[in-house]
C-alpha positions as CSV (number, residue, x, y, z in Angstrom):
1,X,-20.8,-7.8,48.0
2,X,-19.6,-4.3,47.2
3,X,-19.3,-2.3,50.9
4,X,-16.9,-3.4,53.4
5,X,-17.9,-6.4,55.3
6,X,-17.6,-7.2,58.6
7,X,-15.3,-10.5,59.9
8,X,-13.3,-12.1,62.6
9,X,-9.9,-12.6,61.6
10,X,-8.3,-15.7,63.6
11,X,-5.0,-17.2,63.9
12,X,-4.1,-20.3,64.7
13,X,-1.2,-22.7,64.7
14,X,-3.1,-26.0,65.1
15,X,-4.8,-27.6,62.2
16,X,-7.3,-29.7,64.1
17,X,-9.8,-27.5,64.8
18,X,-9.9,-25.4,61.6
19,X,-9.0,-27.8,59.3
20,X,-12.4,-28.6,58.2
21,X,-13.1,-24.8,57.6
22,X,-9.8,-24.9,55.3
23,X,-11.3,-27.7,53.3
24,X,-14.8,-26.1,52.9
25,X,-14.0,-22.8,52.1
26,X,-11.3,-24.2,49.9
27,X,-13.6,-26.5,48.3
28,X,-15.7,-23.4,47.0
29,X,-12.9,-20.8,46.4
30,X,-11.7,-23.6,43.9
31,X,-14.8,-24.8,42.3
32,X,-13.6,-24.6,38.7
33,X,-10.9,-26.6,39.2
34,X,-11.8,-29.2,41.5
35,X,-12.6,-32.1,38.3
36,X,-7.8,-31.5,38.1
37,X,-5.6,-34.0,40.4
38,X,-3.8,-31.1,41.8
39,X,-6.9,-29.4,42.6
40,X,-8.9,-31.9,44.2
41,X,-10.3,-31.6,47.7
42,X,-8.5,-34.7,49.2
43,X,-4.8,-33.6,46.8
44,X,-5.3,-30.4,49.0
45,X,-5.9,-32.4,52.2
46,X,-2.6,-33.9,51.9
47,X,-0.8,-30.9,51.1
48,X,-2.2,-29.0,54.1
49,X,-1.9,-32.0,56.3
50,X,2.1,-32.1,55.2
51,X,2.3,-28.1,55.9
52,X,0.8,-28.3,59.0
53,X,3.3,-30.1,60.6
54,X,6.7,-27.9,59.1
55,X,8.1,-25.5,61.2
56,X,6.5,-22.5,61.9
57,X,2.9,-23.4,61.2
58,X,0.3,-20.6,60.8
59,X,-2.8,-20.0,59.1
60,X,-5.4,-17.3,60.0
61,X,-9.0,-17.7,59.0
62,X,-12.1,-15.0,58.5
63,X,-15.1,-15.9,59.7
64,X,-18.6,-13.7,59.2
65,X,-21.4,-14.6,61.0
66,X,-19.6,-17.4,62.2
67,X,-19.1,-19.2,58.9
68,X,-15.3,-19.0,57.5
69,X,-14.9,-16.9,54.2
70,X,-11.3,-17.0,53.8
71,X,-8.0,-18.4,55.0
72,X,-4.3,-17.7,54.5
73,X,-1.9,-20.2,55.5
74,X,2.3,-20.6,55.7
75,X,5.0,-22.0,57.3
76,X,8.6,-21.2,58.0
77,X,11.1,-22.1,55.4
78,X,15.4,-22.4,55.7
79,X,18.2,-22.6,53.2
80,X,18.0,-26.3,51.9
81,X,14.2,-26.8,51.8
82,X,12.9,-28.0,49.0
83,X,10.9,-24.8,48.1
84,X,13.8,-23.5,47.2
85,X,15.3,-26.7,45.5
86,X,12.5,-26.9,43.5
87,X,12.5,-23.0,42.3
88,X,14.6,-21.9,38.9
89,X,16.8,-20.0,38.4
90,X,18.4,-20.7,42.2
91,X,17.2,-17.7,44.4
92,X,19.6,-14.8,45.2
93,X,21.4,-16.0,48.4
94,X,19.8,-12.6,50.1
95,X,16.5,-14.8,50.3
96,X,18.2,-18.6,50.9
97,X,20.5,-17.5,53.1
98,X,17.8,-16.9,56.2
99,X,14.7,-18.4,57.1
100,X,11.7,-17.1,55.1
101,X,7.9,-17.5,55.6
102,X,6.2,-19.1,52.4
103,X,2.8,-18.4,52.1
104,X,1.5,-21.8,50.7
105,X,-2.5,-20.6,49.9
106,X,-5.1,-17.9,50.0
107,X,-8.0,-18.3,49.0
108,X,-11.1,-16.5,49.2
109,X,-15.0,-17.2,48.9
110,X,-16.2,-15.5,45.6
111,X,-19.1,-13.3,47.6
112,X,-16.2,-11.9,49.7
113,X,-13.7,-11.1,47.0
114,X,-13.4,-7.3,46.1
115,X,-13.6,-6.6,49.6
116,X,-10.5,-6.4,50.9
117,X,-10.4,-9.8,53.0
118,X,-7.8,-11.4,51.1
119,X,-5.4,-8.3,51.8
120,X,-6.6,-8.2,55.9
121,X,-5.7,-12.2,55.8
122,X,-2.8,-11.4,53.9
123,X,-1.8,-8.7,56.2
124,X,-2.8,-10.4,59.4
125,X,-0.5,-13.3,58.6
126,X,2.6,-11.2,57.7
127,X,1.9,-9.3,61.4
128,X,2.9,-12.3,63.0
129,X,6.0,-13.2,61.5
130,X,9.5,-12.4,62.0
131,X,11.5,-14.0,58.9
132,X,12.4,-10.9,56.9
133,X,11.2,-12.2,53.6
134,X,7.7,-13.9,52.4
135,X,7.5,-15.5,49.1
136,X,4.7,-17.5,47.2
137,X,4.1,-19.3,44.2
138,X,1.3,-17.9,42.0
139,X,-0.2,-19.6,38.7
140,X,0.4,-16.8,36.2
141,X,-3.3,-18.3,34.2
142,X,-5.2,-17.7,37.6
143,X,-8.2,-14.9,37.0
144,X,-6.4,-14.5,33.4
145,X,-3.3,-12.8,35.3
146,X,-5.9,-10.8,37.6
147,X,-4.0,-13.2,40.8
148,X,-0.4,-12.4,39.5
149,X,-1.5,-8.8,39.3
150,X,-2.7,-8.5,42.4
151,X,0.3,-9.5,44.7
152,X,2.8,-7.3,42.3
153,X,0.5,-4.7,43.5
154,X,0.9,-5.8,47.1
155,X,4.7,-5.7,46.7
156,X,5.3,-8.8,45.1
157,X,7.9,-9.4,42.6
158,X,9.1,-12.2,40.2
159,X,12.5,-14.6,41.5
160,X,12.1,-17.8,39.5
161,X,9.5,-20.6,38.3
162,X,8.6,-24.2,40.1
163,X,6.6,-27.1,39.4
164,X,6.1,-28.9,42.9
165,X,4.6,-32.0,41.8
166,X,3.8,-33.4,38.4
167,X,0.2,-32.8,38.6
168,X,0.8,-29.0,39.2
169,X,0.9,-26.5,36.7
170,X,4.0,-24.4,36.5
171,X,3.7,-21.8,39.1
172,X,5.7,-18.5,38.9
173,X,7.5,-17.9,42.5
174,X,7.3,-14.1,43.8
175,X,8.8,-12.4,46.6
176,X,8.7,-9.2,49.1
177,X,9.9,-8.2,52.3
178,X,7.9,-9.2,55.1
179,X,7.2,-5.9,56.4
């Protein structure tokens, strides 16, 4: 797709009845990679079944013609949580020290990239939120940088590196203000 497309962005902060539109869309957006244990379709079941249920739940979805294209999803995070354990060099204090959001996935259906949907999910998300900061992790291979690239240009920037699980790659973690 090259003009503008049309969609429905929707927020919700109830797994049930999106979940399986998570797991579709996810399923395609991450083709490539399913045949990795960290990218496999039931591996990221699990994760967004655990995310679900943290504090501060969100995750909006875009839908065209009824059928979802994208999805964005976070949660709340505090001073302790093991996002931040798990991130080196220890974050600044300035981002600890408060709650944060984490965004935890976007993801995007190849028709629809280059058309500003990840950005309007992105954005939509944020416009909900109230923690001052929003950080995410990002591999730095993804696109061959193009992903890394992208959210420095949406404000982004570099605080540390984290491996969440064994299976993961190691990711680099980026923040911005929320707003």
């Amino acid at each position: 797709m090259t003009s503008t497309p049309t969609t429905e962005l929707r927020t919700h902060t109830d797994l049930g009845p999106i979940r399986g539109d998570i797991l579709d869309t996810y399923a395609e957006v991450r083709a490539p990679l399913l045949h990795l244990p960290n990218y496999a379709v039931t591996a990221f079941g699990e994760r967004l079944d655990r995310h679900s249920t943290e504090l501060g739940f969100a995750a909006v979805l875009a839908y065209a013609e009824g059928a979802p294209v994208g999805y964005v999803y976070g949660n709340r995070i505090e001073h302790g949580d093991r996002y931040w354990q798990r991130t080196a060099p220890e974050p600044s204090q300035k981002y600890t020290g408060q709650p944060a959001v984490a965004l935890k996935e976007i993801g995007v259906r190849p028709a629809w990239r280059k058309t500003g949907t990840a950005k309007a999910l992105h954005d939509a998300f944020l416009a909900a939120r109230d923690e001052p900061y929003v950080t995410l992790m990002v591999n730095p291979a993804a696109g061959d940088g193009k992903v890394h690239a992208l959210y420095r240009s949406w404000g982004y920037e570099d605080i540390g590196q984290s491996q969440p699980s064994l299976a993961s790659p190691v990711l680099t973690v980026m923040i911005r203000a929320t707003r």
